[in-house]
C-alpha positions in Angstrom: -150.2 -58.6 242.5 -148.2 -55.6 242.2 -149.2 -53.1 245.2 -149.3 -49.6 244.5 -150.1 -46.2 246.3 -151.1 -42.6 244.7 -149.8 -39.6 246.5 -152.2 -37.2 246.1 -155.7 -39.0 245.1 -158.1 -36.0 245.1 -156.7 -34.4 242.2 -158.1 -35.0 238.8 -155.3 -36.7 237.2 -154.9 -38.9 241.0 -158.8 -39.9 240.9 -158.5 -41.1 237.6 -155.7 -43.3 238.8 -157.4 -44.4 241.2 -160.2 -45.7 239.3 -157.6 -47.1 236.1 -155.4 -49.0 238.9 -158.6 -50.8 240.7 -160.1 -51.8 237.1 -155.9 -53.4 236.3 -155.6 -57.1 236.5 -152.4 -57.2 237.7 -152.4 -54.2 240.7 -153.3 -53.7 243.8 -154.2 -50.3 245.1 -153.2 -50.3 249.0 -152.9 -46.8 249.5 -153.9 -43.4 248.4 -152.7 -40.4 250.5 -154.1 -36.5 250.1 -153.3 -33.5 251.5 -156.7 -32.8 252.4 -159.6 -34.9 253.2 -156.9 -37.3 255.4 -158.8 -39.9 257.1 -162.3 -39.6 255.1 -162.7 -43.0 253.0 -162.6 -42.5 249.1 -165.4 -43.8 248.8 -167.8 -40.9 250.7 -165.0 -38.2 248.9 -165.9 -40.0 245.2 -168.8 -41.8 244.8 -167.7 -43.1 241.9 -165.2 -45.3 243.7 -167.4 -46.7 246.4 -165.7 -50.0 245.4 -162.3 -48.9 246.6 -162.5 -49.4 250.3 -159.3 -47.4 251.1 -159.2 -43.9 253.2 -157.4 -40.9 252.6 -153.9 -40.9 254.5 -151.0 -38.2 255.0 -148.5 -41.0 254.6 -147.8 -43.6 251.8 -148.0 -47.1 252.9 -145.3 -50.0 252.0 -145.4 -50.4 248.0 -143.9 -51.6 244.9 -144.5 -48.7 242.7 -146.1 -45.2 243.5 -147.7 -42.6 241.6 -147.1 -39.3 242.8 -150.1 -36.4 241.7 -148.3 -33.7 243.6 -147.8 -30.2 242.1 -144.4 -29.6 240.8 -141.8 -29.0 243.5 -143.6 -30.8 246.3 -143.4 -34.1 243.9 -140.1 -35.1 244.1 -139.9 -33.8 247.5 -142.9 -36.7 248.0 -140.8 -39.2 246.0 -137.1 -38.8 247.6 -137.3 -41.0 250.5 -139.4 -43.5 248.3 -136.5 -44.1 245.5 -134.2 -44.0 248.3 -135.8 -47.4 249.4 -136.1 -49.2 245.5 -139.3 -48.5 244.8 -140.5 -47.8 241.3 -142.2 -44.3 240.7 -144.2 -42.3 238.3 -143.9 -38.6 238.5 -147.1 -37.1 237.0 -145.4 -33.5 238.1 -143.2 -31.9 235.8 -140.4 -32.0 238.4 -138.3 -34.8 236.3 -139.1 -34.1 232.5 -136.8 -31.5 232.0 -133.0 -32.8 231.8 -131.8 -29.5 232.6 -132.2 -28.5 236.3 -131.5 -24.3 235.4 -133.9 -24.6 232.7 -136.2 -26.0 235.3 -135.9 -23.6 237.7 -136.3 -20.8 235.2 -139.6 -22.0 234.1 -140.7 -23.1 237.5 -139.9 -20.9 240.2 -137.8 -23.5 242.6 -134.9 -25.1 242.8 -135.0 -28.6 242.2 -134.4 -31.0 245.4 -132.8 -33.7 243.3 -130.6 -32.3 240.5 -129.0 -35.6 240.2 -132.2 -37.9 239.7 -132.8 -35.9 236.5 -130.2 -37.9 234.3 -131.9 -41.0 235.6 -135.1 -40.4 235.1 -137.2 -41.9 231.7 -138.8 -39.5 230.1 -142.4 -41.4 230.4 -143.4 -41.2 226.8 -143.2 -45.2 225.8 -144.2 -44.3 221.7 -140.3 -42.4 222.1 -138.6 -43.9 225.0 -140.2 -47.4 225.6 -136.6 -49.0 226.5 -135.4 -46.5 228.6 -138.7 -46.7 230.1 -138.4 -50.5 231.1 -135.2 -50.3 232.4 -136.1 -47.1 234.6 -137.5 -47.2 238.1 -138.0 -43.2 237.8 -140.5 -42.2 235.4 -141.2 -38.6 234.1 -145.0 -38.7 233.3 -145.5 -36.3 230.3 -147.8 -33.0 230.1 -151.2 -33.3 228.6 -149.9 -30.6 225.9 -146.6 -31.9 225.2 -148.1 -35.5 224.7 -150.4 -34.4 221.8 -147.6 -32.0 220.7 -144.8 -34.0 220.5 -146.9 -37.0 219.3 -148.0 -34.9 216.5 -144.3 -33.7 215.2 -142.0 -36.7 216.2 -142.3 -37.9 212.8 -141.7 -35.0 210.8 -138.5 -34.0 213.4 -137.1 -37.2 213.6 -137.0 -38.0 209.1 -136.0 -33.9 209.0 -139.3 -32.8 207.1 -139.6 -29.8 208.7 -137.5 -26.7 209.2 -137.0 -25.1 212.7 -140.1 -23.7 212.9 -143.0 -24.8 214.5 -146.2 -23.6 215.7 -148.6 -25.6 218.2 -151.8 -24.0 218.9 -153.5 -26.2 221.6 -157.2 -26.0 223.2 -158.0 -27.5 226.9 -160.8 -28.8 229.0 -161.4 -27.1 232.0 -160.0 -30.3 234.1 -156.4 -29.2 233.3 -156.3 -26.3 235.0 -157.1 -29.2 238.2 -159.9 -28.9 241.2 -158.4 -25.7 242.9 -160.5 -22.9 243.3 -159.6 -20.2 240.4 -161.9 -17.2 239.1 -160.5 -18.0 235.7 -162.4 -21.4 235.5 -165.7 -20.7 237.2 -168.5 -21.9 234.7 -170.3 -18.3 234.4 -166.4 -17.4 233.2 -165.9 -20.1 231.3 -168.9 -21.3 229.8 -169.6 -19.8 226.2 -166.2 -18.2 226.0 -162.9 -19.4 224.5 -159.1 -17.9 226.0 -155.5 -17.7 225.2 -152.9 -17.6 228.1 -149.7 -17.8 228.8 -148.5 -16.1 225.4 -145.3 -14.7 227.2 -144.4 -18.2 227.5 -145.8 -21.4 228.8 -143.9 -23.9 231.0 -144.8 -26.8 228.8 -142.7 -25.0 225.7 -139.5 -26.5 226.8 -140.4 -29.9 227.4 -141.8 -29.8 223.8 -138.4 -28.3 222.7 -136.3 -31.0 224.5 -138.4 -34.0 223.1 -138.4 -32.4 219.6 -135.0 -31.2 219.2 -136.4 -27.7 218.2 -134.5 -25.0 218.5 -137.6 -22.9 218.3 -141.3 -24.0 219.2 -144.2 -20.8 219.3 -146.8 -23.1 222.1 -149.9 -21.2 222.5 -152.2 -22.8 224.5 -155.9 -22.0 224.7 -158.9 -22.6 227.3 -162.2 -23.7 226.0 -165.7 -24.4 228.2 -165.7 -28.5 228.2 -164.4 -31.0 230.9 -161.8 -33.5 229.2 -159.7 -33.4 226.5 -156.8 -31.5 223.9 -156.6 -30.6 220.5 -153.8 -29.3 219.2 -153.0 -28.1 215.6 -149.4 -28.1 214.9 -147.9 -26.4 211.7 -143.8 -26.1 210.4 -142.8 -25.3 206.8 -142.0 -28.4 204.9 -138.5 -28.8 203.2 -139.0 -28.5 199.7 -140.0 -31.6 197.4 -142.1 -33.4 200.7 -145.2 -34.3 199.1 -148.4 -35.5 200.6 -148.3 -39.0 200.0 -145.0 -39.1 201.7 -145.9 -37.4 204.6 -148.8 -40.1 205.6 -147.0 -42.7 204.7 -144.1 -41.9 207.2 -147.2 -41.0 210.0 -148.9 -44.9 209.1 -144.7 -46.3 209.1 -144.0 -43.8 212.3 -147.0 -45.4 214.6 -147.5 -48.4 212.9 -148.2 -51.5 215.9 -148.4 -48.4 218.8 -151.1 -49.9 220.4 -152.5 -46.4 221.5 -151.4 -44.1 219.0 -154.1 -44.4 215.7 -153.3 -42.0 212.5 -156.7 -41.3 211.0 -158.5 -40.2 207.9 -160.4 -37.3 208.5 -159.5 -34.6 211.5 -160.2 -36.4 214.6 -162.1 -34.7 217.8 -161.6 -34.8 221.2 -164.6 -36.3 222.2 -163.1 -39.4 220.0 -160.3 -39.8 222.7 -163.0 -39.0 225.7 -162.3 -41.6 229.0 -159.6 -43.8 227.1 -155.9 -43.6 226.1 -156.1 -42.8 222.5 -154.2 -40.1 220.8 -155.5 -39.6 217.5 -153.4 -37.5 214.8 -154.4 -36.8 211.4 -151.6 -35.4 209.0 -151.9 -32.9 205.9 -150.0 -30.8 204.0 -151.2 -27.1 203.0 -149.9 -26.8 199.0 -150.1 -23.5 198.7 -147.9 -22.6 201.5 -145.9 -26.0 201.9 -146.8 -26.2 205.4 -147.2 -29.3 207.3 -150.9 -29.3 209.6 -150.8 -32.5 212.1 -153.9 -32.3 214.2 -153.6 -34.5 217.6 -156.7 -35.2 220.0 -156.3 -36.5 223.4 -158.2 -37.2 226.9 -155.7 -34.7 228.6 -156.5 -36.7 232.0 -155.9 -40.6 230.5 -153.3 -40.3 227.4 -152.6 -37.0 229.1 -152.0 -37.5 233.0 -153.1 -41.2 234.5 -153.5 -43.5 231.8 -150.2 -42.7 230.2 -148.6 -43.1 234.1 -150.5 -46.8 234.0 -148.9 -47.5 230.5 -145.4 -46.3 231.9 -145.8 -49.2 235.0 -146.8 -51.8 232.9 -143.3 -51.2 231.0 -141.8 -50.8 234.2 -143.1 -53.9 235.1 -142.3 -55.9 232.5 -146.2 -56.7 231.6 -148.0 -55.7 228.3 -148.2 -51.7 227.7 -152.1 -52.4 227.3 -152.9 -54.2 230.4 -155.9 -52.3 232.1 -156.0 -49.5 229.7 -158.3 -51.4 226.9 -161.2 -49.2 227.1 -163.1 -47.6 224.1 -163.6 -44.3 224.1 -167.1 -43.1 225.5 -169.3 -41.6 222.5 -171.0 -39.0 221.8 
């Protein structure tokens, strides 16, 4: 058994680790570390967990591989002194997707403790990168809204379908925006209302760029009043002479034998992807205006956060990419 720790459990996207890693076959969860709560058991914290006899501590015990659930800055702080000592990590911060440090530290505000990780780090996206995954022992855990992004368009980029420019208009569950306290996310703000944000920019646009190879990427992501999951509509103008029947046969070629990528035939929903780690992406093409529409649906905390971070190890690992993540979604 493969013994594993989560720095930061009593986030969203570190409680669903928790409970994917005790439900894997092949893992051990020794450890779980928070920076609040230290010393209460999991259990009394999340019911849900009451089988997981571990308690909150401020320090990671000795592991194999560690998922780190720390904002972005205090992440790979967190993970230093662990890769220094071999063992294998999963970065669910954004502090190792972006190859470029200065583009980093544009979009984040802080300068990176470890510019020269960044070259070694995988890019955690195994549908992409699976070999560079397996051979890494630093992982760069996606975003949620890259994920169903950059699933959506890596087909159309990659066999030069589309020209330069792309739109992605995404919509989020409340659980992205994570458990602190925020006016913005209270339910009488929320609830029966729909927001944009972040249309000077969002920090998720270049890691879309860099996995794209777009030169120009309009994100705008949106906030809408449920829990779990993303749905993001993607357009580009299609080079001329693409015709429909082409373009969903390269999506069924693209993902064909990705055990959790499914192209489907009618627009999927995000409740379809709700609890597991399922992206579903429906491609189209708009006649009139030659425009390429890929709709993408994910859970933003499983495909998006945790489960893709458990797919990741299992590469890492050298076990099958499915192993503990074979769940149906839940429905309706």
């Amino acid at each position: 058994m493969t013994k594993a720790g989560i720095i930061n459990v009593t986030g969203y996207a570190g409680v669903e680790l928790a409970r994917l890693l005790h439900q894997h076959p092949q893992v051990d969860l020794v450890s779980v570390t928070g920076r609040s709560l230290i010393g209460q058991k999991l259990a009394d914290v999340f019911p849900h967990l009451a089988d997981i006899d571990l308690a909150i501590e401020s320090e990671i015990a000795d592991v194999d591989v560690a998922f780190s659930a720390l904002p972005h800055g205090s992440s790979a702080e967190a993970l230093l002194p662990l890769i220094k000592k071999g063992v294998k990590v999963v970065d669910i911060s954004a502090d190792f997707r972006l190859k470029d440090a200065a583009v980093y530290e544009e979009w984040y505000g802080v300068k990176h403790p470890a510019p020269e990780l960044l070259d070694k780090a995988a890019y955690g996206l195994p549908e992409l990168h699976r070999e560079e995954i397996a051979k890494s022992s630093i992982i760069a855990n996606p975003g949620c809204y890259p994920t169903s992004a950059i699933l959506a368009l890596a087909p159309a980029t990659q066999n030069n379908l589309i020209e330069s420019d792309i739109i992605v208009d995404s919509k989020s569950g409340v659980s992205g925006a994570g458990r602190t306290l925020s006016l913005t996310v209270h339910y009488s703000e929320i609830n029966e209302n729909a927001s944009a944000y972040a249309l000077d920019g969002h920090r998720h646009m270049p890691e879309i760029m860099q996995e794209l190879a777009a030169p120009s990427v309009l994100f705008l992501p949106h906030l809408i009043p449920m829990t779990r999951g993303i749905l993001s509509s993607c357009y580009a103008k299609l080079k001329k002479g693409v015709s429909k029947e082409q373009v969903r046969k390269l999506y069924d070629d693209f993902y064909n034998g990705e055990p959790f990528v499914r192209v489907v035939n009618t627009p999927p929903q995000t409740k379809q992807t709700w609890g597991n780690n399922t992206c579903l992406i429906y491609p189209s093409v708009d006649l009139r205006t030659n425009r390429l529409i890929v709709i993408s649906c994910i859970d933003n905390l499983v495909k998006g956060a945790a489960g893709q971070a458990v797919q990741n190890m299992n590469l890492m690992l050298g076990i099958p990419e499915t192993t503990g993540l074979d769940y149906l979604a839940v429905y309706p």
